[in-house]
C-alpha positions as a Markdown table, in Angstrom:
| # | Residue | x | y | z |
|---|---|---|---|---|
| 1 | Unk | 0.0 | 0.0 | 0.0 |
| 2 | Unk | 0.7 | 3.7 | -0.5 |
| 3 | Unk | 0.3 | 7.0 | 0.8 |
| 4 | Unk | 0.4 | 9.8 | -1.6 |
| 5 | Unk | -0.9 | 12.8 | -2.0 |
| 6 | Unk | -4.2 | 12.8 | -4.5 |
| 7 | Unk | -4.7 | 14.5 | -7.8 |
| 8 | Unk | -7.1 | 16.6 | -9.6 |
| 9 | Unk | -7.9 | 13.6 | -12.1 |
| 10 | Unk | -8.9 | 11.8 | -9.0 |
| 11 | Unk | -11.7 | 13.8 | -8.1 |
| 12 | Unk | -14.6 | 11.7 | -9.0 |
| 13 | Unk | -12.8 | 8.4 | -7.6 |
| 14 | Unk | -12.1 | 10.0 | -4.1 |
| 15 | Unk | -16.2 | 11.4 | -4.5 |
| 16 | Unk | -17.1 | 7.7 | -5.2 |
| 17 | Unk | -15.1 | 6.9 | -2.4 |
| 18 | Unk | -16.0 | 8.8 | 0.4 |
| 19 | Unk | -19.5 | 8.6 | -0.1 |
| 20 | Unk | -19.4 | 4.7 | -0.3 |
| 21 | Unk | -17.0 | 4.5 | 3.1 |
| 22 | Unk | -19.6 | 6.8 | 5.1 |
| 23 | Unk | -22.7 | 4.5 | 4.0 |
| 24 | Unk | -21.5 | 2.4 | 5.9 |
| 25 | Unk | -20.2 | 4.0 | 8.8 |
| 26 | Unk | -20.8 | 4.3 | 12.2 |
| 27 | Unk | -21.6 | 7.9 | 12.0 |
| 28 | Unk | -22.4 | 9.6 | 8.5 |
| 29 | Unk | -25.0 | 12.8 | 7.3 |
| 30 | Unk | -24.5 | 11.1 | 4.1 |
| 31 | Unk | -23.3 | 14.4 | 2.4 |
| 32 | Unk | -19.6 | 13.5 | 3.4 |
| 33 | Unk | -18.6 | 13.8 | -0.1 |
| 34 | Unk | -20.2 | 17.2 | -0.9 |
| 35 | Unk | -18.1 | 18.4 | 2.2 |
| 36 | Unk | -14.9 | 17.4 | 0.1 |
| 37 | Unk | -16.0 | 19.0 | -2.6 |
| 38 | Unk | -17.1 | 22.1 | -0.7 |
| 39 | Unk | -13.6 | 22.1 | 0.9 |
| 40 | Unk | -11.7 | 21.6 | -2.2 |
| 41 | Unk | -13.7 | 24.9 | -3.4 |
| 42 | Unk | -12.8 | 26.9 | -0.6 |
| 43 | Unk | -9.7 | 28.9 | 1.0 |
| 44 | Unk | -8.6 | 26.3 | 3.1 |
| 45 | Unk | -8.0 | 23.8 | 1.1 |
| 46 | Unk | -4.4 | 22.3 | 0.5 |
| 47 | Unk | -3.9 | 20.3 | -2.0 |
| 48 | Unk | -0.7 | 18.5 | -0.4 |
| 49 | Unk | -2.6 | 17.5 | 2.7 |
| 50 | Unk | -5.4 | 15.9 | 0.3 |
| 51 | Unk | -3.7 | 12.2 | 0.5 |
| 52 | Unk | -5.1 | 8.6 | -0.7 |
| 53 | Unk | -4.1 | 5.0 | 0.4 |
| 54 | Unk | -3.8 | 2.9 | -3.2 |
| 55 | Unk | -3.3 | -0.5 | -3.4 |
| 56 | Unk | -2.2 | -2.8 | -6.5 |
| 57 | Unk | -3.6 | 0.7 | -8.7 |
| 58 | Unk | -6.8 | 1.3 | -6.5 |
| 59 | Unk | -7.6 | 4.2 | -4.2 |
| 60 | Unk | -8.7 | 2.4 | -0.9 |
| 61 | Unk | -8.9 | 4.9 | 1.3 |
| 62 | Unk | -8.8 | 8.9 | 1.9 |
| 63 | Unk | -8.1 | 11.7 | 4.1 |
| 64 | Unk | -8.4 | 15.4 | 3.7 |
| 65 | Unk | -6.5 | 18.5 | 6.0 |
| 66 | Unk | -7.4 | 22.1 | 5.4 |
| 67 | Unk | -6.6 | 25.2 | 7.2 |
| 68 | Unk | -9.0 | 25.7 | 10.3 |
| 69 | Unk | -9.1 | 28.8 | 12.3 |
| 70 | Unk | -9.5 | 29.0 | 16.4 |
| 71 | Unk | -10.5 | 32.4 | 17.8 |
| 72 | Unk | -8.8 | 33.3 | 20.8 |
| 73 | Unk | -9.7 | 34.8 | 24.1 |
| 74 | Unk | -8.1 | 37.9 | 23.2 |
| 75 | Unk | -9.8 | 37.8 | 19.7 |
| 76 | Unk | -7.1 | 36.8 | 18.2 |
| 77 | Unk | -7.5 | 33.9 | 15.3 |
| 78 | Unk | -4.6 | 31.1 | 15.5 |
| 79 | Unk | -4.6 | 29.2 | 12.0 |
| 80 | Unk | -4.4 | 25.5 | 12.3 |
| 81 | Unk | -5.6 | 22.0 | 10.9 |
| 82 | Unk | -8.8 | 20.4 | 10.2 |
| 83 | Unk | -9.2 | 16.6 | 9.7 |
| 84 | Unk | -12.0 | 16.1 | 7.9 |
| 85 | Unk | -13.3 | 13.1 | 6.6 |
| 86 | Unk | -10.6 | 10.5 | 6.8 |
| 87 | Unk | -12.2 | 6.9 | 5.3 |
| 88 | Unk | -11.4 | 3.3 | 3.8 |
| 89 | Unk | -12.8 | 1.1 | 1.9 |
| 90 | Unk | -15.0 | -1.2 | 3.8 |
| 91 | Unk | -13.7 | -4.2 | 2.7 |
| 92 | Unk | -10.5 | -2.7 | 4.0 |
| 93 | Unk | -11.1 | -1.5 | 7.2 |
| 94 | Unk | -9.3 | -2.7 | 10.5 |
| 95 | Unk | -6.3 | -3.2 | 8.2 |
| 96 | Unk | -4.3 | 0.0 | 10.2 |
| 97 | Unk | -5.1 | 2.7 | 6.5 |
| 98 | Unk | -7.2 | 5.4 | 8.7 |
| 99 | Unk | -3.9 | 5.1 | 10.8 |
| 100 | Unk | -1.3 | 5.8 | 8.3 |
| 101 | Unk | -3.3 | 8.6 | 6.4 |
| 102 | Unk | -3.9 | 10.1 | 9.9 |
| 103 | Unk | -0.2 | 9.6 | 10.5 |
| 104 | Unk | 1.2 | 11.1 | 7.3 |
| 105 | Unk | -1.1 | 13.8 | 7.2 |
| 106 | Unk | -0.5 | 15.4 | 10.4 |
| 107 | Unk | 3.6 | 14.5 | 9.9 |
| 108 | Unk | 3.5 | 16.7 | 6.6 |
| 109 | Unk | 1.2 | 19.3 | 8.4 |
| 110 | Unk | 3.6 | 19.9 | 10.6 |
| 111 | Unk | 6.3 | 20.1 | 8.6 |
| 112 | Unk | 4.4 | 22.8 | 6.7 |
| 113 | Unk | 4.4 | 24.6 | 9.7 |
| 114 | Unk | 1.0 | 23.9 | 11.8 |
| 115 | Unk | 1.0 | 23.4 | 15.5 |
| 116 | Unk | -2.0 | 21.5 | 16.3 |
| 117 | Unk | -4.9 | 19.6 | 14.5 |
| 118 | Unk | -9.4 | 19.4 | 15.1 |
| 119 | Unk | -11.6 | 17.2 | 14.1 |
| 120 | Unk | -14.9 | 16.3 | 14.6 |
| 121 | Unk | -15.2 | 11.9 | 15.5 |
| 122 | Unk | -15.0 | 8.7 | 17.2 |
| 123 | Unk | -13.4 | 9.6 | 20.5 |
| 124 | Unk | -12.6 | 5.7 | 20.7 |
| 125 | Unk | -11.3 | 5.8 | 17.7 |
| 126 | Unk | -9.1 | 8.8 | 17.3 |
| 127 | Unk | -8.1 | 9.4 | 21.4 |
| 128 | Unk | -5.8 | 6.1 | 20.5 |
| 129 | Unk | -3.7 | 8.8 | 18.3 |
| 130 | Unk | -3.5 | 11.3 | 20.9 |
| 131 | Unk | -6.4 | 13.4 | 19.9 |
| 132 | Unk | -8.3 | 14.9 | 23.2 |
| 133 | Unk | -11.6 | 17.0 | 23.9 |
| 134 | Unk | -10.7 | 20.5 | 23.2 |
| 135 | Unk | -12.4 | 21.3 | 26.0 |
| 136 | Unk | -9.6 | 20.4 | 27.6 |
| 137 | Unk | -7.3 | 23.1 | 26.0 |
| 138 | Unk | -10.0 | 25.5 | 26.7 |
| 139 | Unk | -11.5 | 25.5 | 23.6 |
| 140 | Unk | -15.3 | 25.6 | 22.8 |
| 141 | Unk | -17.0 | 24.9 | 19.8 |
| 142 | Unk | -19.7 | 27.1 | 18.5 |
| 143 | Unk | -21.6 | 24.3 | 16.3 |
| 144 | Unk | -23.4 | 22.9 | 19.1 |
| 145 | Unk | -21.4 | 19.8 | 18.5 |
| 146 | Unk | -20.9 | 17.2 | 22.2 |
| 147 | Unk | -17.7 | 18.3 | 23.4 |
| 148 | Unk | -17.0 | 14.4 | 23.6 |
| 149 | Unk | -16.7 | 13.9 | 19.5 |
| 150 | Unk | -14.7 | 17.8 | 19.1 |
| 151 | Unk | -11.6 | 16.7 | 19.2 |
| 152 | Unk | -7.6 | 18.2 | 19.5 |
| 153 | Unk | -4.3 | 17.3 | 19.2 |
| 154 | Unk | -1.1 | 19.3 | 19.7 |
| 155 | Unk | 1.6 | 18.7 | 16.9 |
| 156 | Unk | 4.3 | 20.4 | 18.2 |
| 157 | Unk | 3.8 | 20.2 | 22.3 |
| 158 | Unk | 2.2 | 23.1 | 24.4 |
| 159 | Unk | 1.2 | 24.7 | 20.9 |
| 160 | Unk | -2.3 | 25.2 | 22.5 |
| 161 | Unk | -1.5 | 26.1 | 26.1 |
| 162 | Unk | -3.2 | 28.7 | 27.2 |
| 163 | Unk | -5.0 | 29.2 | 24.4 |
| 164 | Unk | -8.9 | 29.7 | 25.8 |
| 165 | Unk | -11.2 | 29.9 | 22.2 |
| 166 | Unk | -13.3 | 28.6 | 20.2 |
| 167 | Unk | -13.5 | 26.6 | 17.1 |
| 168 | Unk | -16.4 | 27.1 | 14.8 |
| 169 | Unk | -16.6 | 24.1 | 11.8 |
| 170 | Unk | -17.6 | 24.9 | 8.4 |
| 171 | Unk | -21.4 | 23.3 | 7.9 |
């Protein structure tokens, strides 16, 4: 298997993709794959941090990064990482590919520079990685979201100390 970053010709394979995983996921709106496109559209999108698992010349599974913003208690905004969706094939799940794309992806974030990643998911799934309620970095999220599935994780350590906010996710 292999992680690499996706390209534009793979657009309608990774759509295919991610709306097939989340049919069949533990938690899914079913419009998974709109978001993808939505974030591909927009400002925050990085194209590096767009990465797919492939397998003897098949995508099998996916996992997009884009630029997420925290406002500060001072009002400041801190630019960081959001992971957002992250998915395998079903037939290939529980083979350790969410792993690795979550692994890669938040290595190469942080060599491009960015402290500390959010997501919104499976707090058994993703606390395993190091991911922890923002809650308890003092951040809030505005969505209305349970503060047990909006989750943080410091890439480069005490990046968010101190760092009272709030997170707001793009709908």
């Amino acid at each position: 298997m292999v992680i690499r970053q996706a390209t534009q010709f793979e657009v309608p394979t990774i759509t295919q993709l991610v709306q097939t995983a989340f049919q069949t996921a533990q938690v899914s709106n079913g419009k998974e794959q709109d978001f993808v496109l939505r974030l591909r559209d927009s400002g925050a999108y990085l194209p590096e941090l767009e990465l797919v698992a492939e397998k003897d010349g098949q995508l099998i599974g996916h996992i997009m990064l884009t630029k997420q913003l925290i406002q500060t208690k001072s009002g400041k905004w801190q630019e960081h990482i959001l992971v957002a969706p992250l998915c395998a094939e079903l037939e290939h799940r529980n083979q350790g590919i969410g792993e690795k794309l979550l692994k890669v992806g938040l290595e190469k974030a942080k060599l491009m520079g960015y402290t500390a990643a959010f997501l919104v998911g499976n707090p058994d799934y993703y606390c395993r990685f190091g991911f922890r309620q923002t809650t308890e970095f003092g951040i809030h999220n505005t969505n209305g979201i349970p503060d047990q599935f909006v989750l943080g994780i410091e890439l480069v350590p005490n990046a968010l100390s101190c760092q009272e906010g709030t997170i707001c996710f793009a709908e």
